[in-house]
VMD Tcl script that draws the C-alpha trace (Angstrom):
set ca {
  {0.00 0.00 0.00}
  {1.55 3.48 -0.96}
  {2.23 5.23 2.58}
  {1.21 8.70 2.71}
  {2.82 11.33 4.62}
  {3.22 12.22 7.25}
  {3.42 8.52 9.04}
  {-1.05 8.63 8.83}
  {-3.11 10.25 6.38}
  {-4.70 13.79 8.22}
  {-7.35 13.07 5.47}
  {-8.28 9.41 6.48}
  {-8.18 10.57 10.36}
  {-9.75 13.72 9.43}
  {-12.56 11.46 7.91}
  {-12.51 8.95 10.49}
  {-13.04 11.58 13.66}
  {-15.67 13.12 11.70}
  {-17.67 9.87 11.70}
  {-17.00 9.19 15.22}
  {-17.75 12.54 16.46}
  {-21.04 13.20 14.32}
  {-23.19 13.12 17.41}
  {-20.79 14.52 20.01}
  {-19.63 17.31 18.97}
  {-22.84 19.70 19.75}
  {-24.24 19.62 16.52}
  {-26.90 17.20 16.00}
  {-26.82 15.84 12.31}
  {-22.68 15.03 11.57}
  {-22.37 16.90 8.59}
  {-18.92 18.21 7.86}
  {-20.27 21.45 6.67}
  {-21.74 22.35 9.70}
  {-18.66 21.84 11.76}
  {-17.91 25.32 10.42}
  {-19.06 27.74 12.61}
  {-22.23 26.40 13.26}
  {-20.80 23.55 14.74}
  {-19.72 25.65 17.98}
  {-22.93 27.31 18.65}
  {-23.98 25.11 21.50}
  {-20.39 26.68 23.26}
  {-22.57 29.56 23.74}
  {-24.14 28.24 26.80}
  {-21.29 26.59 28.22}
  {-19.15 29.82 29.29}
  {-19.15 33.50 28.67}
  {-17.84 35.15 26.11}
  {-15.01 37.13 27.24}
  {-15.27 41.09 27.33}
  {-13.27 42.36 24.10}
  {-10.91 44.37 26.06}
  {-10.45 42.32 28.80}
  {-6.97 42.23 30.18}
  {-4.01 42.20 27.74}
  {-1.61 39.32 26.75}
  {2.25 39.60 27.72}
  {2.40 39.26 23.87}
  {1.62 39.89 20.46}
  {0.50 36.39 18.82}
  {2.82 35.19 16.45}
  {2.29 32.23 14.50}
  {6.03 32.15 13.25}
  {7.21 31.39 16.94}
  {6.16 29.00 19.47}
  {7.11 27.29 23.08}
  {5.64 23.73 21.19}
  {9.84 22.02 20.48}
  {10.13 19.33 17.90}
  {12.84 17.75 17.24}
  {15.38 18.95 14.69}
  {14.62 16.94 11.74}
  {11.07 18.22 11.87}
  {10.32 21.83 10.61}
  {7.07 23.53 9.92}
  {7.10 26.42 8.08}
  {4.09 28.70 7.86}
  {4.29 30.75 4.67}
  {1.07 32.89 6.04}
  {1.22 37.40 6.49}
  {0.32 38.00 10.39}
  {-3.69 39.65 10.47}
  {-3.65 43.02 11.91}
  {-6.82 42.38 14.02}
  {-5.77 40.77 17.27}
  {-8.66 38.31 17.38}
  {-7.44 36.79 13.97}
  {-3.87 36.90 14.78}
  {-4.72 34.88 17.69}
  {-6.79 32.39 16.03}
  {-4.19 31.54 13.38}
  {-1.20 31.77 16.20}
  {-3.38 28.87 17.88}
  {-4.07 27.29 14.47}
  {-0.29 26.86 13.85}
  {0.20 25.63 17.77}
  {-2.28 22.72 16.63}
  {-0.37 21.71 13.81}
  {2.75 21.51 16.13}
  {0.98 19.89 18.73}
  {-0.29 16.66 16.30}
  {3.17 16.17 15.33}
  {4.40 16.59 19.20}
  {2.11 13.74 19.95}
  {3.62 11.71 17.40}
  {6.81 12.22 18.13}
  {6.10 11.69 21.88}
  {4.10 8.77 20.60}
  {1.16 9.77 23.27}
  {-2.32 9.96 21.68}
  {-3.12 12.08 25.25}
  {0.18 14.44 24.91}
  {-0.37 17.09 27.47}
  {0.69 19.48 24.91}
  {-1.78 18.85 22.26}
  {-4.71 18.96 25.28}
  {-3.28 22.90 25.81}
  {-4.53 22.93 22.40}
  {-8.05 21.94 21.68}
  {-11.33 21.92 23.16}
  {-12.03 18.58 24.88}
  {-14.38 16.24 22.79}
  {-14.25 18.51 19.87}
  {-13.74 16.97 16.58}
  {-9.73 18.38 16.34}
  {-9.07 16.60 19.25}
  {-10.43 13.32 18.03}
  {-8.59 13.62 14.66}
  {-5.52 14.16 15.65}
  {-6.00 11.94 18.76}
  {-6.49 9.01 16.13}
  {-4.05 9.92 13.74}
  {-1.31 9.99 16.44}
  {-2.95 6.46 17.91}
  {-2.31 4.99 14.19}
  {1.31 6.13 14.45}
  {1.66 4.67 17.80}
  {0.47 1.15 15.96}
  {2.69 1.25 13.40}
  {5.44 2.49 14.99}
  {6.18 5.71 13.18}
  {7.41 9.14 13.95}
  {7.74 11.64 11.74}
  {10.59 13.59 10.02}
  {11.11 16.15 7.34}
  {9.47 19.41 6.27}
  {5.72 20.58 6.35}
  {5.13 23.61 4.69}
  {1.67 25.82 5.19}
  {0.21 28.27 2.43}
  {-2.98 30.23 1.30}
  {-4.53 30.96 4.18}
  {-8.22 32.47 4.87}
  {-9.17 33.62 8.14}
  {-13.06 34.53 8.22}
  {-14.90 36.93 10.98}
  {-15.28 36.23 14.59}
  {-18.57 35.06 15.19}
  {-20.40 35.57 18.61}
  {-16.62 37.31 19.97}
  {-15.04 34.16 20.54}
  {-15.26 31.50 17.10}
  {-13.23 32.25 13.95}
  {-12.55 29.89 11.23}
  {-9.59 29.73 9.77}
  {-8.47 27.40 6.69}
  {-5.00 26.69 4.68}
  {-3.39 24.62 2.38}
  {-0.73 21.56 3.47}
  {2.20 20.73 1.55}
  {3.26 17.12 2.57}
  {5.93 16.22 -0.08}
  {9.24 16.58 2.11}
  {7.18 15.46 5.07}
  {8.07 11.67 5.87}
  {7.02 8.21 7.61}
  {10.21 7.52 10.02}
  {10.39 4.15 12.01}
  {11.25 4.49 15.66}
  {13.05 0.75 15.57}
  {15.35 1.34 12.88}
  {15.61 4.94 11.59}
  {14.94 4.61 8.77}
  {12.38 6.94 6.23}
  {9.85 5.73 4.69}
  {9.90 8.23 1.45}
  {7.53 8.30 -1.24}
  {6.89 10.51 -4.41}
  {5.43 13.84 -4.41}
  {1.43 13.24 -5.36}
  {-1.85 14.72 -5.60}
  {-2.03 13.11 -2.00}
  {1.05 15.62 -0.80}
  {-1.17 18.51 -1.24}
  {-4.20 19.34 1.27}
  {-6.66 21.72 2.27}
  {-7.76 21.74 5.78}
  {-10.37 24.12 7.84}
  {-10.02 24.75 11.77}
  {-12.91 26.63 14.03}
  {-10.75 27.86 16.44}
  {-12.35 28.86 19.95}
  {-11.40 32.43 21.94}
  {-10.07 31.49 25.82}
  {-11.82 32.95 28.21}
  {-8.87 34.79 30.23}
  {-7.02 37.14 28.56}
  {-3.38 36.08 28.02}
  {-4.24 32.18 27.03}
  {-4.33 30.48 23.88}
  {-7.16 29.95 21.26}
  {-7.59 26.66 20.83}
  {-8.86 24.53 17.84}
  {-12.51 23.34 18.20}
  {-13.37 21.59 14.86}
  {-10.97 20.27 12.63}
  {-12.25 19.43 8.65}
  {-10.40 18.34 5.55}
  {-11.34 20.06 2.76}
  {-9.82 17.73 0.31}
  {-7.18 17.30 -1.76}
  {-5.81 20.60 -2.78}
  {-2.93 20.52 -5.38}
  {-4.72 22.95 -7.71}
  {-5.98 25.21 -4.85}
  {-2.48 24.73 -2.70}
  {-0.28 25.39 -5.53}
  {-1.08 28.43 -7.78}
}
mol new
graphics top color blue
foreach p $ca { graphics top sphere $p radius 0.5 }
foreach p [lrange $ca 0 end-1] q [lrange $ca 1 end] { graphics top cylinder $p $q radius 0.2 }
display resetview
């Protein structure tokens, strides 16, 4: 079977969590389209939404730096321009902690990595996806090496002060399969399969100063044509 990178398909667990978490995730019917915004809505009567101006973070949100540390032969590189509102910086800062924190569990092999829980809302389909994709790793004994690289991203409004979606292309093709026993990489040829399109809801904290953290977690599809023009 051709292997796709990195070590487990984010599409098939993508797919896979979506299934799984059609009647948890506060929506009642599954369907991926309503794990967009609508999706969160039932968060509205969980906790209040924090005042806008409430309090002030020690720091600007950057997605181009982050506490999350990987090991050297794993890079991410997020080709995105920084949003002037602070809302939407915020959200994609937290978007780009996720991606770090699905390979941190892999590399940690620990489907319950403390640092990907800093970074999604509890029983939320973006925990279950990359929950299972890291749990397929564990099976097969695979880590991860090489280079993910992150384009073309959209950020949309924030909805209800606290939910903004955010969505981007993944470039997979010098992103490998690595076996913890041996070493050695697992490498395969660039494909329509290296190339994918992925949408986060990412949820507002409520103290000032903590991190947004991913809510829903979608795959778009395969995106070579939209990832690569």
């Amino acid at each position: 079977m051709h292997l796709t990178r990195p070590a487990v398909s984010l599409a098939a667990a993508t797919a896979a969590a979506a299934l799984l978490l059609a009647g948890c995730g506060g929506g009642e019917d599954g369907d991926s389209q309503s794990d967009k915004i609508e999706g969160a809505d039932s968060s509205k009567d969980k906790s209040p939404s924090p005042k806008k101006n409430e309090g002030a973070q020690q720091k600007e949100p950057d997605f181009r730096t982050s506490d999350i540390e990987l090991p050297d032969d794993v890079k991410l590189v997020f080709d995105w321009d920084q949003p002037s509102d602070p809302d939407k910086a915020a959200a994609l800062d937290g978007a780009a902690d996720y991606m770090r924190a699905m390979d941190h569990g892999t590399v940690k092999q620990d489907p319950k990595d403390p640092v990907l829980a800093q970074h999604v809302v509890p029983l939320q389909t973006a925990e279950e996806a990359a929950s299972k994709k890291i749990k397929a790793d564990v099976k097969n004994g695979y880590t991860v090496t090489g280079t993910e690289r992150f384009s073309h991203e959209q950020i949309g409004d924030v909805v209800d002060g606290r939910l903004v979606e955010v969505s981007f292309c993944l470039n997979q093709k010098d992103s490998f399969s690595k076996e913890i026993k041996t070493g050695k990489v697992l490498r395969t040829e660039e494909s329509e399969e290296s190339y994918l399109r992925l949408s986060l809801v990412m949820q507002k904290p409520d103290k000032a100063g903590q991190v947004w953290k991913a809510r829903t977690f979608r795959f778009v599809g395969e995106g070579k044509k939209k990832c690569t023009g």
